[in-house]
N, CA, C and O atoms as a printed pandas DataFrame, in Angstrom:
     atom_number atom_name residue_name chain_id  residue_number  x_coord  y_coord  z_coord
0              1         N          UNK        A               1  -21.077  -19.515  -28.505
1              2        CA          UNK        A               1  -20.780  -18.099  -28.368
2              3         C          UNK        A               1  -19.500  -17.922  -27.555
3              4         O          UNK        A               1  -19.199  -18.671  -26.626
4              5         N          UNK        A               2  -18.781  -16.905  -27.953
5              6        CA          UNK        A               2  -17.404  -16.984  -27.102
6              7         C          UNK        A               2  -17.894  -16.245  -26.022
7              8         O          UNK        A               2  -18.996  -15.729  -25.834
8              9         N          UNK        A               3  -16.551  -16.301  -25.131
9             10        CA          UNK        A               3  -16.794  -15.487  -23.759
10            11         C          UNK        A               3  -15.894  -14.557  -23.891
11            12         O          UNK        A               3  -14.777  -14.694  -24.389
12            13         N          UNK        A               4  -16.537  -13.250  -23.287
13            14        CA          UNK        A               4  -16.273  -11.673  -23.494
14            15         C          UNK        A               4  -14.867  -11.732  -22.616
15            16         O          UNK        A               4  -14.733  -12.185  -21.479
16            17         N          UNK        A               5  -13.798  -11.109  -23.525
17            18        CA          UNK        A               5  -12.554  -11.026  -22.126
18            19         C          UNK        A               5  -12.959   -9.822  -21.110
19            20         O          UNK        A               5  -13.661   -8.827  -21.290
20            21         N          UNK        A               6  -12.338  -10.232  -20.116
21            22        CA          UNK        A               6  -12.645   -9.287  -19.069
22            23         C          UNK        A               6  -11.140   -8.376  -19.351
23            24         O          UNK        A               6  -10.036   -8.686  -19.800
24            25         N          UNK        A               7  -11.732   -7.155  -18.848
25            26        CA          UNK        A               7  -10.734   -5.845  -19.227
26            27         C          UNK        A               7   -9.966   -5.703  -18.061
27            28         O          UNK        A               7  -10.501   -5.840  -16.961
28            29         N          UNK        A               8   -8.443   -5.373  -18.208
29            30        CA          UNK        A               8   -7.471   -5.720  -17.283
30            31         C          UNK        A               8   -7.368   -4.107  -16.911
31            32         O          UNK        A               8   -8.053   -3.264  -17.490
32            33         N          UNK        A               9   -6.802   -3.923  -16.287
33            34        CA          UNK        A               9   -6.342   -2.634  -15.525
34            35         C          UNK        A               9   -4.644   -2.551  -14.637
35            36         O          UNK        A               9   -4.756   -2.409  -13.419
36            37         N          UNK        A              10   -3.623   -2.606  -15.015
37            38        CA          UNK        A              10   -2.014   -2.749  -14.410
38            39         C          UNK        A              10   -2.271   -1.788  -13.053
39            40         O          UNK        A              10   -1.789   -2.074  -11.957
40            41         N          UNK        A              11   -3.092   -0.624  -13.293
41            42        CA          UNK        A              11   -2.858    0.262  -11.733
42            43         C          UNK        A              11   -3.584   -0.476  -10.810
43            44         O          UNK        A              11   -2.954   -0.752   -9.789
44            45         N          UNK        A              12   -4.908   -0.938  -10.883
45            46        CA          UNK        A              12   -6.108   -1.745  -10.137
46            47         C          UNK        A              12   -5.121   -2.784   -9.496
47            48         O          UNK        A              12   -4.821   -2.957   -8.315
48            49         N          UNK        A              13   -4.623   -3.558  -10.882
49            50        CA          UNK        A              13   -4.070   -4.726   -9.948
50            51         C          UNK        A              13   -2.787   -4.483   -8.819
51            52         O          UNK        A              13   -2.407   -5.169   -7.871
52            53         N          UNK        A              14   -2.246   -3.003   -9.456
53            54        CA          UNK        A              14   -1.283   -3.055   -8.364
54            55         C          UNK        A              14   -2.050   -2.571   -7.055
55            56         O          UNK        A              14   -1.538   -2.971   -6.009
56            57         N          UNK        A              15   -2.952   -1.942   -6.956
57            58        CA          UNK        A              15   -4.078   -1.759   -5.561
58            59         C          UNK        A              15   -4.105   -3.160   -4.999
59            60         O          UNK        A              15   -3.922   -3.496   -3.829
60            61         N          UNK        A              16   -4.414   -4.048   -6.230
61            62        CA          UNK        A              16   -5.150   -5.440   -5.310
62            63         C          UNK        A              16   -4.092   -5.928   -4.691
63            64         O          UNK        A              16   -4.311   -6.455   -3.600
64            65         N          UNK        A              17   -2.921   -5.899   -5.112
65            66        CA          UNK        A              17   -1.605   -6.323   -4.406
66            67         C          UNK        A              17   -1.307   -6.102   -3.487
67            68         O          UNK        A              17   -1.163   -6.995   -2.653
68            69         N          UNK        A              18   -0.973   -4.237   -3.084
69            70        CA          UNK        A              18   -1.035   -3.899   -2.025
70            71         C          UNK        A              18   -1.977   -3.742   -1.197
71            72         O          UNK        A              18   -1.611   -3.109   -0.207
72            73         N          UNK        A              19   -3.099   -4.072   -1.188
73            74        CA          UNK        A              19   -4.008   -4.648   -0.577
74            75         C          UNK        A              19   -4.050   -6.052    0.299
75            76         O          UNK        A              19   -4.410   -6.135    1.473
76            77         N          UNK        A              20   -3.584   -7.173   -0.577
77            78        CA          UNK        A              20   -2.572   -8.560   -0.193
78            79         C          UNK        A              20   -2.111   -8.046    0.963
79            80         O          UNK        A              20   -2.496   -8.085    2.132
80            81         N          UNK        A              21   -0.886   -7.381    0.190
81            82        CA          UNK        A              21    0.249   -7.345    1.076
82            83         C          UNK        A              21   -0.382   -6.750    2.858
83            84         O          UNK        A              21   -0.227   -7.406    3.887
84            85         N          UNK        A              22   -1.152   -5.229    2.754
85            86        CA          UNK        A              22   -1.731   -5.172    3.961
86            87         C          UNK        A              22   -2.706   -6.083    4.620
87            88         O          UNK        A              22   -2.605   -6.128    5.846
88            89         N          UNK        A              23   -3.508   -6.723    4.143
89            90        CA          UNK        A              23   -4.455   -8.192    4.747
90            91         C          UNK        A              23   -3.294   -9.043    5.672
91            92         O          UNK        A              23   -3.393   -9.134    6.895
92            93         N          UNK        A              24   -2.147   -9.666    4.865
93            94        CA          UNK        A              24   -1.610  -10.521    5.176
94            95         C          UNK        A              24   -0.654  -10.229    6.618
95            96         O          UNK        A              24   -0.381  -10.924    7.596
96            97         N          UNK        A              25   -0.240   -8.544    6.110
97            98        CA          UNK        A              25    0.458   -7.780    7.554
98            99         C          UNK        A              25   -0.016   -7.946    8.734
99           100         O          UNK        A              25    0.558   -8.275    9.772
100          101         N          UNK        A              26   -1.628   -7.580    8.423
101          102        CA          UNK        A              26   -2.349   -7.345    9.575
102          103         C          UNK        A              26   -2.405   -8.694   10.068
103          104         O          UNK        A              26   -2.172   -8.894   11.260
104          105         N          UNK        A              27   -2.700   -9.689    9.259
105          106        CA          UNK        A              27   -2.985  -11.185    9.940
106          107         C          UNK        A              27   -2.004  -11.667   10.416
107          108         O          UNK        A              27   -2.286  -12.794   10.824
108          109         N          UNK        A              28   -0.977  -11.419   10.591
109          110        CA          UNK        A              28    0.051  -11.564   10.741
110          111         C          UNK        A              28    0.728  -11.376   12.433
111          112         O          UNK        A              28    1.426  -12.036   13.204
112          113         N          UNK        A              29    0.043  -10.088   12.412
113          114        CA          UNK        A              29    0.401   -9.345   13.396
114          115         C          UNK        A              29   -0.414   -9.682   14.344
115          116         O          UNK        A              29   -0.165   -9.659   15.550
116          117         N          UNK        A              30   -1.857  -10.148   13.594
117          118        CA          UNK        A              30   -2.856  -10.431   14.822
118          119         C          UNK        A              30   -2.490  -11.924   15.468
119          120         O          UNK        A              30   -2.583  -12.333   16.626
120          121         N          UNK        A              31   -2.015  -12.600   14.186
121          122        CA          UNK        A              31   -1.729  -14.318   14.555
122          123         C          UNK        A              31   -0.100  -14.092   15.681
123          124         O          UNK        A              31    0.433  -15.118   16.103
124          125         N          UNK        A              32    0.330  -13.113   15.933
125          126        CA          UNK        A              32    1.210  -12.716   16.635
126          127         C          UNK        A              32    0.566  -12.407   18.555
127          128         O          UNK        A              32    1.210  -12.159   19.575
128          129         N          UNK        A              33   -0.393  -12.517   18.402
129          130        CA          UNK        A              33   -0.801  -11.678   19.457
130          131         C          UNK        A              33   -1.021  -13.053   20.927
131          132         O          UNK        A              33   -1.957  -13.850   20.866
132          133         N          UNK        A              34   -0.462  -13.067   21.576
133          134        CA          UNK        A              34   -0.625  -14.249   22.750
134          135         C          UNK        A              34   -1.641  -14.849   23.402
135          136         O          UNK        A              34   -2.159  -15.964   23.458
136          137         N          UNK        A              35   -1.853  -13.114   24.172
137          138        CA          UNK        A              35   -3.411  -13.329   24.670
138          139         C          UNK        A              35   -4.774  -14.313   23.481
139          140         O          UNK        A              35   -5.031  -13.829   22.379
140          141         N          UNK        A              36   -5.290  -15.291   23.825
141          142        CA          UNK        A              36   -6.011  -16.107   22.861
142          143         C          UNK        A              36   -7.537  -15.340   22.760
143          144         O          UNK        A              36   -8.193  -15.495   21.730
144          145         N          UNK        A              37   -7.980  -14.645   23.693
145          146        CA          UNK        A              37   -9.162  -13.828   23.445
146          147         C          UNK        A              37   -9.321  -12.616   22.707
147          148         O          UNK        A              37  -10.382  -12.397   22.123
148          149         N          UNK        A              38   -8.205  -11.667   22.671
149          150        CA          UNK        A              38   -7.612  -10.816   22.396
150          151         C          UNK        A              38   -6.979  -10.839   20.944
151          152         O          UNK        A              38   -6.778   -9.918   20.152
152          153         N          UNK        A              39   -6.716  -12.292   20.851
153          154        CA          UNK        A              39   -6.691  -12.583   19.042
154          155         C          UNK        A              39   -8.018  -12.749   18.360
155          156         O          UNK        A              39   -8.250  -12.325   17.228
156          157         N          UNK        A              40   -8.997  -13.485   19.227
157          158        CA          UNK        A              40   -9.842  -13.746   18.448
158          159         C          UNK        A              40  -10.971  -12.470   18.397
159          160         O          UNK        A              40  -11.690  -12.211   17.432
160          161         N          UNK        A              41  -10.934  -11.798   19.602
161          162        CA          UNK        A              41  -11.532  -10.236   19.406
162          163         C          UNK        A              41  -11.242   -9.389   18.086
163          164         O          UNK        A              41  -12.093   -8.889   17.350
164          165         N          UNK        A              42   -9.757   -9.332   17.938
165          166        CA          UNK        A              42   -9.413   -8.976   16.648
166          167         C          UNK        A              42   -9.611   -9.495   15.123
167          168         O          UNK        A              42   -9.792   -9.007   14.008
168          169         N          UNK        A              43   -9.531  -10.235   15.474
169          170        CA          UNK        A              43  -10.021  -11.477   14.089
170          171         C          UNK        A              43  -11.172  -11.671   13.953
171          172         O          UNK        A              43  -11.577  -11.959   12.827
172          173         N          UNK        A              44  -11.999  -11.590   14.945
173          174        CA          UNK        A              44  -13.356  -11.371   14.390
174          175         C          UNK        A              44  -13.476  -10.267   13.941
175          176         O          UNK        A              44  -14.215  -10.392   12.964
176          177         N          UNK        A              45  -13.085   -8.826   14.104
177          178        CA          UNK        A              45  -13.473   -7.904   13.661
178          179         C          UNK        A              45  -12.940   -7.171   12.326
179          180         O          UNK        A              45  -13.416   -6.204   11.731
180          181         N          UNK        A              46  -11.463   -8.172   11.968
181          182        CA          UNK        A              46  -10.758   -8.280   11.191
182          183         C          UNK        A              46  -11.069   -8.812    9.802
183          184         O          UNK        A              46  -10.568   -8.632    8.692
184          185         N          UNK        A              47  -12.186   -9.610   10.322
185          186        CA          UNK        A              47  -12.817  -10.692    9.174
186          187         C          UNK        A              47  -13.802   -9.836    8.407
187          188         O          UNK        A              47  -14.126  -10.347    7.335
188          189         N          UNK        A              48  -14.346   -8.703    8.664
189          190        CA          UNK        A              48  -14.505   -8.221    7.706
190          191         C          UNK        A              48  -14.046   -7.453    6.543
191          192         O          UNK        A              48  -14.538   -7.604    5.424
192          193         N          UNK        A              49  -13.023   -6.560    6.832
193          194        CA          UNK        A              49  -12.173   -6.459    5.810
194          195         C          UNK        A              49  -11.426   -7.215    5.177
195          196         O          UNK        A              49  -10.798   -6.792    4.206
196          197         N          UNK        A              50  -11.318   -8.778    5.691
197          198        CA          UNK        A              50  -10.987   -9.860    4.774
198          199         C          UNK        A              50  -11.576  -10.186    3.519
199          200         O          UNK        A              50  -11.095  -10.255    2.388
200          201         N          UNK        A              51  -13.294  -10.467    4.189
201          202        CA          UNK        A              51  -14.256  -10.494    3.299
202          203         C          UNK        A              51  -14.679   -9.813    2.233
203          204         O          UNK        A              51  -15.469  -10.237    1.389
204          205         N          UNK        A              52  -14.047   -8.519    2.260
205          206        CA          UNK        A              52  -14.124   -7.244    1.270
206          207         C          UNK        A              52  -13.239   -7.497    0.545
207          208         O          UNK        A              52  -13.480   -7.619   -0.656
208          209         N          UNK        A              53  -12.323   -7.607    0.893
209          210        CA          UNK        A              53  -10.758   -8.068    0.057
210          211         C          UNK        A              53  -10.914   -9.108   -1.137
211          212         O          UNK        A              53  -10.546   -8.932   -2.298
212          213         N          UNK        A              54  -11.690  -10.502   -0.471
213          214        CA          UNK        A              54  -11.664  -11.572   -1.258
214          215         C          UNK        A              54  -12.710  -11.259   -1.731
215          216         O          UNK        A              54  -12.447  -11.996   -2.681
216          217         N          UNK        A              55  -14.361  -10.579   -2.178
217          218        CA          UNK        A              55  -14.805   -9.789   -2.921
218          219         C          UNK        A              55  -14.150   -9.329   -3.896
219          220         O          UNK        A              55  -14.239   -9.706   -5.065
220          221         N          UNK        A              56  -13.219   -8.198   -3.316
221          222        CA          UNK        A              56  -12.538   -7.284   -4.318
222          223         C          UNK        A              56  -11.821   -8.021   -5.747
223          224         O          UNK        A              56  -11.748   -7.839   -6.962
224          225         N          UNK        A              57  -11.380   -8.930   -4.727
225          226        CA          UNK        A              57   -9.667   -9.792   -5.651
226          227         C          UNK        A              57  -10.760  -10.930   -7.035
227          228         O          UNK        A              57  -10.470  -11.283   -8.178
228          229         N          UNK        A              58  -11.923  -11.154   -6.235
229          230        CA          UNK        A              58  -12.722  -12.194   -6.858
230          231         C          UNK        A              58  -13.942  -11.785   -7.992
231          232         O          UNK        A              58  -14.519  -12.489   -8.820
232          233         N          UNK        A              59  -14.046  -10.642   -7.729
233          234        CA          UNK        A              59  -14.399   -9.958   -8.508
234          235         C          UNK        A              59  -13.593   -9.479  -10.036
235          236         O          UNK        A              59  -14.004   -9.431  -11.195
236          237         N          UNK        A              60  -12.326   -9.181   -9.429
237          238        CA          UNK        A              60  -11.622   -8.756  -10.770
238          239         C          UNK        A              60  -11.101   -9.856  -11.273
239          240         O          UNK        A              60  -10.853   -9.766  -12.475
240          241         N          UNK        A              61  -10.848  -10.860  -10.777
241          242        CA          UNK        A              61  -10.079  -12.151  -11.257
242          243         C          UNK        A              61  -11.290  -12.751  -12.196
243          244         O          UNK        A              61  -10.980  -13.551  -13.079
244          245         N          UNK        A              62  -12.638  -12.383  -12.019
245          246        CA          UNK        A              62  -14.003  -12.712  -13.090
246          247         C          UNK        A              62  -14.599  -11.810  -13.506
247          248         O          UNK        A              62  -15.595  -12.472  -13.796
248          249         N          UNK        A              63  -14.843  -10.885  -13.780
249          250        CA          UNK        A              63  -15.337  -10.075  -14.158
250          251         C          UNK        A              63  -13.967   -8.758  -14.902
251          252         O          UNK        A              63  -14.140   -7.986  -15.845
252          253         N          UNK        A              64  -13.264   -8.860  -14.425
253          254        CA          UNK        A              64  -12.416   -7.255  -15.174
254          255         C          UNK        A              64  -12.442   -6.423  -14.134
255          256         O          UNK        A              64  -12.845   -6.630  -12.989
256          257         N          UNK        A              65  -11.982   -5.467  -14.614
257          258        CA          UNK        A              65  -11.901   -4.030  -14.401
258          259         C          UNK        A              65  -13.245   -3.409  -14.955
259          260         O          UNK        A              65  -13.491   -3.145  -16.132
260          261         N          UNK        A              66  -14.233   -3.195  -13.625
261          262        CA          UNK        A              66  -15.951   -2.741  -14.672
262          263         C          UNK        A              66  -15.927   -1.165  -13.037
263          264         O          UNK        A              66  -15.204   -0.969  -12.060
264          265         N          UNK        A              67  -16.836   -0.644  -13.483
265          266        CA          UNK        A              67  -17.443    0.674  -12.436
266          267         C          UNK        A              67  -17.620    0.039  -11.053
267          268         O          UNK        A              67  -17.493    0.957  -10.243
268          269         N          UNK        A              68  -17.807   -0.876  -10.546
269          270        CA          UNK        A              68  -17.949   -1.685   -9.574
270          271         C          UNK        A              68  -16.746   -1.817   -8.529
271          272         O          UNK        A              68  -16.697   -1.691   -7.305
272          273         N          UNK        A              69  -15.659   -2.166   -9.649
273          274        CA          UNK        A              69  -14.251   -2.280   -9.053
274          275         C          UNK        A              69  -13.831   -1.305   -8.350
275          276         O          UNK        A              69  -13.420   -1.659   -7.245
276          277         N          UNK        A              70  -13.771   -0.139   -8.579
277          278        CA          UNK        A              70  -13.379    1.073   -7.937
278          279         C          UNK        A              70  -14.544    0.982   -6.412
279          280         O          UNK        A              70  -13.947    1.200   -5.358
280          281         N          UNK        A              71  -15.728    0.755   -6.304
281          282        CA          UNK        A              71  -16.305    0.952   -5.297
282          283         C          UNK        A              71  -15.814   -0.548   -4.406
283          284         O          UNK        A              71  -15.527   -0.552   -3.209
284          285         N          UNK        A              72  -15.805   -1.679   -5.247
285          286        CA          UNK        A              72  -15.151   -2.629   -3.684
286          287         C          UNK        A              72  -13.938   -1.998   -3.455
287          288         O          UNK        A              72  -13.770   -2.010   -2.236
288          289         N          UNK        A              73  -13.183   -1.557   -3.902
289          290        CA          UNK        A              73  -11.680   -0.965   -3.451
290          291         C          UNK        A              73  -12.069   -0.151   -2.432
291          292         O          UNK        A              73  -11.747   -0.422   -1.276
292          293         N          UNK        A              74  -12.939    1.134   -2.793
293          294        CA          UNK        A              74  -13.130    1.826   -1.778
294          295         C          UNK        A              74  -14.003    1.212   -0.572
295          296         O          UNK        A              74  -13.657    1.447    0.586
296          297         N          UNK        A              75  -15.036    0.496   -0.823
297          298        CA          UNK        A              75  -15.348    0.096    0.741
298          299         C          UNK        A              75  -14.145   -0.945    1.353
299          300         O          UNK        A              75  -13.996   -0.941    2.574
300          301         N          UNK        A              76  -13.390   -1.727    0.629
301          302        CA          UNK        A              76  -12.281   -1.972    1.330
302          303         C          UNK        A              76  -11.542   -1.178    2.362
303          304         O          UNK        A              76  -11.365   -1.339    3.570
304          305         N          UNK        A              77  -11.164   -0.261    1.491
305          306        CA          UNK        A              77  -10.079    0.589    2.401
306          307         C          UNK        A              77  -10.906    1.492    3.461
307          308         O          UNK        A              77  -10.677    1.484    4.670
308          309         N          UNK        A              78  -11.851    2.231    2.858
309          310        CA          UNK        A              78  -13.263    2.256    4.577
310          311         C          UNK        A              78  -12.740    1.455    5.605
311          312         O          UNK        A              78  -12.109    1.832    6.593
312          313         N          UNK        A              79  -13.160   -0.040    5.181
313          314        CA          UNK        A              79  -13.007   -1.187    6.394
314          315         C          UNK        A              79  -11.801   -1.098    7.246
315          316         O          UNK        A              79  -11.699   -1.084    8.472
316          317         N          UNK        A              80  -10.806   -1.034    6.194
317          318        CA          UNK        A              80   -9.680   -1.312    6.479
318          319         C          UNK        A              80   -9.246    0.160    7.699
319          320         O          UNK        A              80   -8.965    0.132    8.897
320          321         N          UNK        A              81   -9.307    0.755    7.196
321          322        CA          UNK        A              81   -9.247    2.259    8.001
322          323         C          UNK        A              81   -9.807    2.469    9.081
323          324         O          UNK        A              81   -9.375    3.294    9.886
324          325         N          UNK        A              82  -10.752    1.830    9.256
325          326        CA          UNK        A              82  -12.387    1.774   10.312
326          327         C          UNK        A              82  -11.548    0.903   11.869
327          328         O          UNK        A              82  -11.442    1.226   13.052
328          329         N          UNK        A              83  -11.023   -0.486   10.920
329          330        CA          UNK        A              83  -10.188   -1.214   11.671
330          331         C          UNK        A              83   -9.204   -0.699   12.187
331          332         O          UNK        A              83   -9.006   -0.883   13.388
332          333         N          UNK        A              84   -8.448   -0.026   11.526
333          334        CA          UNK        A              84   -7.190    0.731   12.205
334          335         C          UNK        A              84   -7.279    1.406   13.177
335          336         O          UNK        A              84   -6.504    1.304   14.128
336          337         N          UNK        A              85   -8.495    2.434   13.102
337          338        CA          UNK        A              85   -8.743    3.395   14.187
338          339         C          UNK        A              85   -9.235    2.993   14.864
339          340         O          UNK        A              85   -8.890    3.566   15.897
340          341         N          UNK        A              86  -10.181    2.024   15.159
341          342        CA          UNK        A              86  -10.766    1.311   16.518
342          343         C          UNK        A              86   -9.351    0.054   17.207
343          344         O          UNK        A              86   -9.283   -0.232   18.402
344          345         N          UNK        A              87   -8.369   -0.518   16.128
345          346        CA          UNK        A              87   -7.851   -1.352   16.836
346          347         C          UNK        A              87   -6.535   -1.091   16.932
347          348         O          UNK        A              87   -6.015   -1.179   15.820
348          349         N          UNK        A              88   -5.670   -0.768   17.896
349          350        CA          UNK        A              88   -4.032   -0.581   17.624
350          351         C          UNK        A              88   -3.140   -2.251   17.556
351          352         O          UNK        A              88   -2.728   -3.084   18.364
352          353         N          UNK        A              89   -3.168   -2.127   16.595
353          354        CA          UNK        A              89   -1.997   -3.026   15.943
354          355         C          UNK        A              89   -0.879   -3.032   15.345
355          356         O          UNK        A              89   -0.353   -4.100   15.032
């Protein structure tokens, strides 16, 4: 039996991109940070909107573009937002 293609989406993926691109900012900025407790305070709390991310990205990279996709995006950016306002970076 063949396997069903998964359905692509050009706007989605440009979300998942800029999505990348902010993950990698933020890690960036945190792997910037001196204080060694103070990084890892952040990075732990950081790691969850990582985890949403690589969900998100891993999801569409197997499955498509399905009703699902739109909701990891949005609890992504929740996270991501959640993070912002509790952490100044």
């Amino acid at each position: 039996m063949a396997k069903k293609r998964r359905k692509l989406n050009k706007d989605f993926e440009k979300k998942i991109y800029s999505s990348k691109k902010n993950v990698e900012l933020v890690l960036a900025k945190i792997y910037d940070i001196d204080d060694e407790d103070i990084q890892k305070e952040y990075m732990s709390a950081f790691n969850g909107v990582v985890n949403l991310y690589d969900e998100l990205k891993e999801d569409y990279e197997q499955i498509g573009f399905t009703d699902n996709s739109e909701k990891f995006l949005s609890n992504y950016k929740k996270a991501f937002k959640l993070f912002e306002s509790e952490f100044e970076i």
